[in-house]
C-alpha positions in Angstrom: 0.0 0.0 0.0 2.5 2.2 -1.2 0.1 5.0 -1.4 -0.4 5.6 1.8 2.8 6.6 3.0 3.2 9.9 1.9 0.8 10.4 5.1 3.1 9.1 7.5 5.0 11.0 10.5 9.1 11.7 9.7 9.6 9.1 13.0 7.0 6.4 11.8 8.8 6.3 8.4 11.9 6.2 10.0 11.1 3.2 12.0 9.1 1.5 9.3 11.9 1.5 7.1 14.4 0.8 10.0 12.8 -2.2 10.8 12.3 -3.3 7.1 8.2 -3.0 7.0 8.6 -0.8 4.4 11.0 0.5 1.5 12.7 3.9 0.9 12.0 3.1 -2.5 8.1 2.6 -2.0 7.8 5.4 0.6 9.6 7.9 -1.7 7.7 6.7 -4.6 4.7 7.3 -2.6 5.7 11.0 -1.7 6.6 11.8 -5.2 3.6 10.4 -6.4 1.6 12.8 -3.6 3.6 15.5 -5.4 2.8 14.8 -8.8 -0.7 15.0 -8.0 -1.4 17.9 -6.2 1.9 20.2 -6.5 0.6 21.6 -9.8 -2.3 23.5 -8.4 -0.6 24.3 -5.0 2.8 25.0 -6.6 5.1 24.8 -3.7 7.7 23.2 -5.1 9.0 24.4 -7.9 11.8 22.1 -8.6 11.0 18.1 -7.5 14.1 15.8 -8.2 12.6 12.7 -8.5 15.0 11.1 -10.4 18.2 11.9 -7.9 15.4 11.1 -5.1 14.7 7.4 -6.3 18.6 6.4 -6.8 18.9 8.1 -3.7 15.8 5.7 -2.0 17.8 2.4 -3.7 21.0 3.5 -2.0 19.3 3.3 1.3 17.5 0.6 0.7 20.9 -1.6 -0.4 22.4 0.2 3.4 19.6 -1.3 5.0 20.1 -4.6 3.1 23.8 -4.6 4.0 23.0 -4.0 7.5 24.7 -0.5 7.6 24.7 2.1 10.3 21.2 3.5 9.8 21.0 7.6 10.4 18.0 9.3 12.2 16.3 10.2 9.2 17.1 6.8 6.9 15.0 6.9 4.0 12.9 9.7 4.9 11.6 12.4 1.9 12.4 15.9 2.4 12.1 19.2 1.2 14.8 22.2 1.1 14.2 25.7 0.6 15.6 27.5 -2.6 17.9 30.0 -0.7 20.2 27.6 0.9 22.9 25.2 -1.4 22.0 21.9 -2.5 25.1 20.6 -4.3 24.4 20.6 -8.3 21.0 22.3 -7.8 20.0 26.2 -8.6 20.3 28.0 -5.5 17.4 30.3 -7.3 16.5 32.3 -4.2 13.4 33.3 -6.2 15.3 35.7 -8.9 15.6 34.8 -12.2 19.1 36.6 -12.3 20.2 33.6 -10.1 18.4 30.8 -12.1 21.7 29.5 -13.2 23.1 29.4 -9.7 24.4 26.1 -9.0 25.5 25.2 -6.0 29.2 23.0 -5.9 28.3 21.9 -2.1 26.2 21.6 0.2 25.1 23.9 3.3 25.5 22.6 6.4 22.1 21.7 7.6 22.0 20.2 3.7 24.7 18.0 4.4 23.5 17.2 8.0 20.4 15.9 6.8 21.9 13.3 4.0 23.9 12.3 6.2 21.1 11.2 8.5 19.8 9.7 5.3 17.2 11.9 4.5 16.1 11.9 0.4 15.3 14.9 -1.1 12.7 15.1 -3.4 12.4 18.8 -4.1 12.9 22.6 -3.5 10.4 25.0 -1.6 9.0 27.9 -3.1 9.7 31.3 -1.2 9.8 35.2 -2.4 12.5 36.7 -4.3 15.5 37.0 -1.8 12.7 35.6 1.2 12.0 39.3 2.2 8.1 38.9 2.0 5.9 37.4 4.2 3.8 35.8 1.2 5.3 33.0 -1.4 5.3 34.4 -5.0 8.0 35.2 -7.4 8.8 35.8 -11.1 11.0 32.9 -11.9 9.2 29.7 -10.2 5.1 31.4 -9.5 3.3 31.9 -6.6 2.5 29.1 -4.2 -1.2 29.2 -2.9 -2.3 28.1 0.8 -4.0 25.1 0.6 -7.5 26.1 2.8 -7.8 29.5 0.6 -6.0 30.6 -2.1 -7.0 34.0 -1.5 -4.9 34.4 1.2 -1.3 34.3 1.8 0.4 30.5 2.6 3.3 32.6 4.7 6.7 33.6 3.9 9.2 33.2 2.9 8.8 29.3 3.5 5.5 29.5 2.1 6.1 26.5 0.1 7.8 24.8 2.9 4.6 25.2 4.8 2.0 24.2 2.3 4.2 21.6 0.9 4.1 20.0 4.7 0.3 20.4 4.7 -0.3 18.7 1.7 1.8 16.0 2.1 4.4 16.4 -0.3 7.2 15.2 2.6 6.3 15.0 6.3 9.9 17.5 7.0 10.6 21.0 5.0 13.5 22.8 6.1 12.9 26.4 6.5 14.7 29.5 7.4 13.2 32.3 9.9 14.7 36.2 9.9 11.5 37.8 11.0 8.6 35.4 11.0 9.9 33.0 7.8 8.9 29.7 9.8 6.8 30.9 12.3 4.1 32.3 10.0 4.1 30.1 7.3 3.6 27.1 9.6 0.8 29.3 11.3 -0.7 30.1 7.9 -1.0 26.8 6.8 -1.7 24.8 9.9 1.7 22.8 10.4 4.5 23.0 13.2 7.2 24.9 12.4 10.0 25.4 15.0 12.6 28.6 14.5 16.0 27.9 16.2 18.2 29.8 18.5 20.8 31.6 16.7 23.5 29.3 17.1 21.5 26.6 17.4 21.9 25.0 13.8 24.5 25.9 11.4 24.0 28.6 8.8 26.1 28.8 5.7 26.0 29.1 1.9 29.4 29.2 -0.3 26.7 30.6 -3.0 26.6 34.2 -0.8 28.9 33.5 1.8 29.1 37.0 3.2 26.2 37.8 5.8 25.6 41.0 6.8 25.6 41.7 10.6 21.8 41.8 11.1 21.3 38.5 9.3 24.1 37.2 11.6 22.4 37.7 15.1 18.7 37.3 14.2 18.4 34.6 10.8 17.8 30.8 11.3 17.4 27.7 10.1 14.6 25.1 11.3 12.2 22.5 10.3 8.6 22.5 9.6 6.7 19.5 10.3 3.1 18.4 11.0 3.8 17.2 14.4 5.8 18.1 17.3 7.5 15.0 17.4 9.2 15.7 13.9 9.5 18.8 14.7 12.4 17.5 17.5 13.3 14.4 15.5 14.5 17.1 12.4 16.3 19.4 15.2 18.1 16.6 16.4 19.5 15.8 12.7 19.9 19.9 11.5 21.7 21.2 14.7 24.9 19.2 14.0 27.9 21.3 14.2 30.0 22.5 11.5 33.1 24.9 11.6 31.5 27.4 8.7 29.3 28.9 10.6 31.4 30.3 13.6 28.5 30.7 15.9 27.2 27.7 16.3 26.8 26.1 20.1 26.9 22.8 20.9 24.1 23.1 22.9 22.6 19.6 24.1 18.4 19.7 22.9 16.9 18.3 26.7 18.2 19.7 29.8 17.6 18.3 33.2 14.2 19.0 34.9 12.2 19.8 31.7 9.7 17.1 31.7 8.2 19.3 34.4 5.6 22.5 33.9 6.8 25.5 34.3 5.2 28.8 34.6 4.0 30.2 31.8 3.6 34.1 30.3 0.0 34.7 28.7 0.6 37.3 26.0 -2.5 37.4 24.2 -3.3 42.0 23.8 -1.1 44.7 22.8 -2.4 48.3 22.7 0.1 48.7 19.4 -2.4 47.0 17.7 -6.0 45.4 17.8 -5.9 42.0 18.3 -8.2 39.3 16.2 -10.8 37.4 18.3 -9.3 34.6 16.9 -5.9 35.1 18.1 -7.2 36.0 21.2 -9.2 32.8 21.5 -6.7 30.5 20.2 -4.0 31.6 23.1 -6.6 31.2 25.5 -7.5 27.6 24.5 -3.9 27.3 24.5 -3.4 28.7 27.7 -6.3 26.6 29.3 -5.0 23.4 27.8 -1.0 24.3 29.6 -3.3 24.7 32.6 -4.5 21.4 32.9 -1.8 19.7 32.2 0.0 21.5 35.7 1.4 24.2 33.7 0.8 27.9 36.1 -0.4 30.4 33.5 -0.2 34.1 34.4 -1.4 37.1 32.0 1.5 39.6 31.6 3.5 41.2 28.6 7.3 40.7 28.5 9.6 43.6 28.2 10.5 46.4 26.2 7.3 45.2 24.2 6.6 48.7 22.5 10.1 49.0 21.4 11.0 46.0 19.3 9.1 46.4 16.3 10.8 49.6 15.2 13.8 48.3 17.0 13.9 45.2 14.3 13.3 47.7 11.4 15.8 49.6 12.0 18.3 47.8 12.7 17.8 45.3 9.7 16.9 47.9 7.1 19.6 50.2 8.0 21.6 47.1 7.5 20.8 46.5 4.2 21.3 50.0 3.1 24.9 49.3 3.8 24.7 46.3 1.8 22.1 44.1 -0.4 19.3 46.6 -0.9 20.8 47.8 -4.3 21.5 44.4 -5.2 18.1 43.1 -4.3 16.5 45.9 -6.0 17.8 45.2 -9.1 17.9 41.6 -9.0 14.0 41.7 -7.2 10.7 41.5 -9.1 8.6 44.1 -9.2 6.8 42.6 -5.9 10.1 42.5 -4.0 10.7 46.0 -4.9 7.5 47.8 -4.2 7.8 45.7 -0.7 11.5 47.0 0.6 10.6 50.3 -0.4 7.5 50.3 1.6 9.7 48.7 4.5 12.3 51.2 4.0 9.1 53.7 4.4 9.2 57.3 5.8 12.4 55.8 7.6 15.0 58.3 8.3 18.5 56.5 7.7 20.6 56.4 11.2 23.8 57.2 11.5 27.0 54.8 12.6 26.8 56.3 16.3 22.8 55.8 16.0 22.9 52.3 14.9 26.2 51.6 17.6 23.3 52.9 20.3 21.0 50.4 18.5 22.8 47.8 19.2 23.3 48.5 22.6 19.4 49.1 23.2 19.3 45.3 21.2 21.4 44.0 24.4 19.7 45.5 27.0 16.6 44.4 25.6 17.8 41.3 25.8 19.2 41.4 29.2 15.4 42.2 30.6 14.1 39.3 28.4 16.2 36.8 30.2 15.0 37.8 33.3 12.0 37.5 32.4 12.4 34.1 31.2 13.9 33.0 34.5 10.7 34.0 36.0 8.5 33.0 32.9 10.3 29.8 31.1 7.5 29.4 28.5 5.7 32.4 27.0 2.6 31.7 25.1 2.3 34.5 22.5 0.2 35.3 18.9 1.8 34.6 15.4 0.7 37.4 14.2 -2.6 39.8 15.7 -4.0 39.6 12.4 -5.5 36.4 10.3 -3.8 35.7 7.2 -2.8 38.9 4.7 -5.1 38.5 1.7 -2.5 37.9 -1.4 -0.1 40.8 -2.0 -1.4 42.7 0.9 1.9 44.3 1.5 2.1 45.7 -1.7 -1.6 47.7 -1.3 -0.1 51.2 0.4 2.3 52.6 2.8 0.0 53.1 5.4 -1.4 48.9 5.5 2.3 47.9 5.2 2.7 50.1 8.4 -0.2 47.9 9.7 1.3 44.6 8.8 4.3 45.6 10.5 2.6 46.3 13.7 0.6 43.0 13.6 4.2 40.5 12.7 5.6 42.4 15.8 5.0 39.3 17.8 7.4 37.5 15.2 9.7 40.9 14.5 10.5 41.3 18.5 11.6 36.9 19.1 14.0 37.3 15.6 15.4 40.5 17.2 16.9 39.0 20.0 17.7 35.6 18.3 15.2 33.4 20.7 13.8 30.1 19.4 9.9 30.3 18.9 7.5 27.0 18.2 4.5 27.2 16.2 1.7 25.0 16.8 -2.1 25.0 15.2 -4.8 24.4 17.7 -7.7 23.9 15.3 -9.8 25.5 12.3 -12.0 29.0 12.2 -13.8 29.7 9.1 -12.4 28.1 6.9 -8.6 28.9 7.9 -5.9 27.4 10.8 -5.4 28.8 14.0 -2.5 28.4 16.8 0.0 30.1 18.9 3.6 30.9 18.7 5.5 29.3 22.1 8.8 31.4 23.0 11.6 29.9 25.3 14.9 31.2 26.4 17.9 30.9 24.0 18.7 27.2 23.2 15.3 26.1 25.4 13.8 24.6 22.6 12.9 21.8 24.7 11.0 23.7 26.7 8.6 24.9 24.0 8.3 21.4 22.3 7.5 19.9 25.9 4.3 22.4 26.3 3.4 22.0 22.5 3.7 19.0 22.5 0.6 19.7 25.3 -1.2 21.7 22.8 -1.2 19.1 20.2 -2.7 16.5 22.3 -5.6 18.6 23.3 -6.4 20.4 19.8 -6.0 16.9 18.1 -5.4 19.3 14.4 -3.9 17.8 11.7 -4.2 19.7 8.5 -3.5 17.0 6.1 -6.5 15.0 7.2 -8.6 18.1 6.4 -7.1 18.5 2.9 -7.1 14.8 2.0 -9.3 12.9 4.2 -9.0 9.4 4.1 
């Protein structure tokens, strides 16, 4: 029953092929078939390498024949985004300037995850450069979310996220600078877990040469449709590797944390008018962490009001130094009209300014931590809003000024480089629902721990909503 796999967990596939009840070759068959079928009208994966993915399925099934060491991820399909290498493959990044961009090796997490024996089967959709929080570009299309293709399926891993939905692999990498896991996964219904800086390795020989902002607030992370994955992929991407100079070898559990802990409420902002559905998702959330011994308290971290513009700043400012003329001419039309209205009204800071950003980014920071001591988990929105209708950003000034305000809850966790878990709770009118859990630098355990909670009690899965069996 070949067929059915593509519907399988990351960690039952695993096992399953582990244990010989069932080929790489059939499940990647399986997934590729899934692909083949519904990947034209969702689009999220622009390039699929089934061919590569098939040889790569008989090679593991001859290592598990030979009785070879078996990695984490043996035989298991996965996606990667087009903005990190895949050695031989376009590293496109969603410009057609770059469509001839092949990589010669492999990023780190890239090479991580072979290693582990993962297949890939095909490259995620995201927006020119991954500056937009919706999935479209001129070179590979526009990838739709798969409840309502009238509204955005998140960015930039848009097709991460709707590919994980659908079933077209159970584990999409994914890469989160202000909200590019986090929102997608939210958008579409699926788990997606952004990393602590640090946490897993980030490099790219294609572009090698980050620019500072990037450095202390981008990530790398998986997005899954459980929680389980979720860990099982961290486990596999966090390996170390010497390119990428900040990584930590941090260990993923730490003693004590199969205990509650206390956790923040953060469900209204007086920046902006919250959506009842927000609102009621973090409570549902917040009742479920209560039953299960968790202490919830209603409070707002620090510095709250501060972080949004804080972010822009710093990041824009940034790339004023360095990629915004590249981008702009490289861009589509979408990606253009969309930095300009994020460079805005914005008055450029000078060196001394942006020095005394950075210092108001570590104090910041320094209260946050505090506040975690006190408050290890923090349950907090996505975003305030529901999903942006398609191309929202690109309507005026003013909404982008409103769009900004509502991703603040994603802006002000990539600011100070914290890890942050997405998890759906259920379905309103027609579209997903969930919150976003925040944890103390390298706590991800933490936050899969209590969504791990959530999932139990909302009992969501998207993919049995978009292809009931």
């Amino acid at each position: 029953m070949t067929q059915t796999y593509w519907r399988w967990s990351a960690t039952d596939l695993a096992h399953a092929i582990r244990t010989r009840q069932a080929s790489a070759r059939e499940v990647t068959q399986s997934v590729l078939d899934r692909i083949a079928d519904v990947n034209p009208r969702i689009n999220a994966l622009p390039m699929v390498m089934a061919d590569e993915a098939l040889a790569m399925a008989d090679a593991a099934d001859r290592a598990v024949a030979h009785g070879d060491a078996l990695g984490a991820l043996h035989g298991v399909p996965v996606t990667i985004k087009i903005n990190v290498d895949v050695a031989g493959q376009a590293t496109t990044d969603g410009a057609a300037a770059l469509k001839d961009n092949i990589a010669t090796t492999n990023s780190p997490l890239v090479k991580s995850m072979r290693d582990a024996g993962a297949i890939i089967v095909g490259r995620s959709n995201a927006p020119a450069f991954s500056l937009r929080w919706f999935a479209d570009n001129d070179l590979h299309g526009r990838t739709l979310n798969p409840f309502d293709a009238g509204v955005t399926p998140g960015g930039s891993s848009g097709g991460a996220a709707a590919a994980v939905a659908m079933g077209m692999g159970p584990i999409a990498h994914g890469n989160d600078y202000g909200g590019s896991i986090r929102y997608p996964a939210w958008a579409c219904g699926v788990v997606g877990l952004r990393t602590t800086v640090g946490r897993v390795p980030s490099y790219k020989a294609s572009a090698p040469n980050r620019i500072i902002s990037n450095q202390q607030m981008a990530v790398q992370g998986p997005l899954t449709r459980s929680v389980a994955d979720a860990r099982l992929a961290l486990q596999v991407m966090s390996q170390g590797a010497p390119l990428d100079p900040q990584w930590v070898p941090a260990p993923i559990d730490y003693p004590g944390n199969d205990k509650p802990v206390k956790v923040a409420l953060f469900k209204q902002w007086s920046g902006c008018r919250a959506d009842p559905t927000v609102v009621a998702a973090l409570e549902q959330a917040a009742q479920w962490l209560a039953d299960a011994g968790y202490e919830v308290e209603e409070t707002a971290p620090p510095h709250f009001d501060e972080m949004g513009d804080l972010y822009r700043h710093l990041v824009m400012d940034d790339m004023r130094r360095a990629g915004f003329d590249a981008m702009m001419k490289m861009g589509d039309n979408a990606l253009r009209q969309s930095l300009t209205h994020f460079m805005g009204e914005m008055a450029p800071w000078s060196r001394d300014q942006y020095l005394d950003g950075l210092v108001q980014r570590f104090n910041i920071a320094r209260d946050w931590a505090v506040f975690s001591e006190q408050y290890p988990v923090m349950l907090m929105p996505n975003s305030w809003e529901r999903q942006f209708p398609i191309d929202d950003d690109l309507r005026s000034q003013s909404r982008f000024e409103e769009i900004l305000l509502a991703q603040t809850p994603l802006l002000s966790t990539a600011l100070l480089g914290l890890p942050g878990l997405s998890v759906p709770t259920g379905m309103v009118q027609g579209l997903p629902v969930g919150v976003q859990i925040v944890t103390g630098r390298f706590r991800e355990d933490l936050a899969l721990r209590a969504g791990a909670v959530i999932e139990r009690a909302a009992q969501f899965s998207a993919l049995d909503l978009l292809a009931p069996q």
